[in-house]
N, C-alpha and C positions, 0 to 999 in steps of 0.2 A: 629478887636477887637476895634479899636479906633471908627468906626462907630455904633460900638454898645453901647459902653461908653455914644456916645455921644445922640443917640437914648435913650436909658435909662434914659437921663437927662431930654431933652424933653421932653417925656412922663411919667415923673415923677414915673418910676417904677425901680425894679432891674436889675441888668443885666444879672439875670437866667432868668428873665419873656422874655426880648427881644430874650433872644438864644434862647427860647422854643417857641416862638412866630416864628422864623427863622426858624425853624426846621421842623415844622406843615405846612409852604406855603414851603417847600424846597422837603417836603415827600407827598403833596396830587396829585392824580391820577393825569392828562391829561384823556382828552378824546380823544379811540383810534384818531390816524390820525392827532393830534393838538400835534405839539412842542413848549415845552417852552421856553421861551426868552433863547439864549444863547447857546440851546444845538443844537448839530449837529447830521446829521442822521449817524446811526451805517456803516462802511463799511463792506462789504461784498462780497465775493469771491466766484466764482464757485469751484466747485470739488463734491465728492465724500463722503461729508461729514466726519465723526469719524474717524482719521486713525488706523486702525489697533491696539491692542496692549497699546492704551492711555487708563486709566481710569480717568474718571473727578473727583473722589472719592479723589484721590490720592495727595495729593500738591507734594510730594518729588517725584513721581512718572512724575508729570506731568514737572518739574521742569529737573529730568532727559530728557525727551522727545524733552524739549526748548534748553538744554543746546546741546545738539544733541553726538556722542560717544566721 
């Protein structure tokens, strides 16, 4: 927040222009294959995919599922 304060100052604007400005480079695509500064690749597991009985629909359901009997 303090970098945006101070971002804001600089650029002689508000400090909703600079979040919304953050926002806009934070939410624009990559092109497939190209990762952005910072982020790491997703990990991932072999199996069998979808178990059984989980609906992704579901938070309390899926929550049951994590939390295990």
């Amino acid at each position: 927040m303090e970098k945006a304060k101070t971002a804001s100052v600089q650029r002689n604007c508000s400090l909703g222009e600079v979040i919304d400005d953050a926002l806009r480079c934070a939410l624009v695509e990559s092109p497939k294959g190209v990762q952005r500064e910072g982020s790491r690749p997703l990990k991932t597991f072999r199996g069998s995919g979808l178990q059984p009985g989980v609906d992704l629909t579901s938070s309390s359901g899926l929550l049951e599922v994590m939390e295990g009997p």
